[in-house]
N, C-alpha and C positions, 0 to 999 in steps of 0.2 A: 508450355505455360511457365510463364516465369516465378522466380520466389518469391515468397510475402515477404513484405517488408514490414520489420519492425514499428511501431508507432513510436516514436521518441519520448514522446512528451509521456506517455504511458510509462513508459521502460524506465523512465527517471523515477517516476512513482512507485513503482509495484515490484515485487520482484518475487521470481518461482522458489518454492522449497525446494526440497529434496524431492515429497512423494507428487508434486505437479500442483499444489494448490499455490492460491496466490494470495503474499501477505502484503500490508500495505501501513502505515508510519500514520498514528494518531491525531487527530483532532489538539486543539485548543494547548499548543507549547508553543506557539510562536510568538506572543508580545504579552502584555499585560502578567507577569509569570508571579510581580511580588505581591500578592493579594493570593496566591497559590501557594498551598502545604508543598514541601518536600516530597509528602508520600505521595502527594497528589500527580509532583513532577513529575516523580521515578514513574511511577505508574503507566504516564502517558509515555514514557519513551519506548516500552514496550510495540512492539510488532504485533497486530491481530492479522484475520484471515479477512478474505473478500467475502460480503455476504455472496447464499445461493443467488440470490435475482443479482449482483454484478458478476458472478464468472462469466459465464456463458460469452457477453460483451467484452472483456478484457483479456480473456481467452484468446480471441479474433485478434487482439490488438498486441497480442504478447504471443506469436508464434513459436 
């Protein structure tokens, strides 16, 4: 059986922590920014986690 291969376009998006969960780069920072707070900005730059209902799928797709 050969190895899985990486999803790309996945692997540009998401990326694993340390303990195996997978975090992924916030919504609503890419255009329209000056009508957005500062705290609003910083905020969004932060990293969150994948919900339960996407690991499972991106799991697969991030070997």
């Amino acid at each position: 059986m050969p190895k899985m291969k990486t999803h790309r376009g996945a692997a540009k998006r998401f990326k694993r922590t340390g303990t195996g969960k997978i975090s992924r780069p916030q919504k609503n920072k890419r255009h329209i920014l000056t009508k957005k707070s500062s705290k609003r900005k910083r905020r969004l730059s932060a990293r969150v986690l994948v919900s339960p209902a996407n690991f499972k799928a991106l799991d697969q797709l991030l070997p």
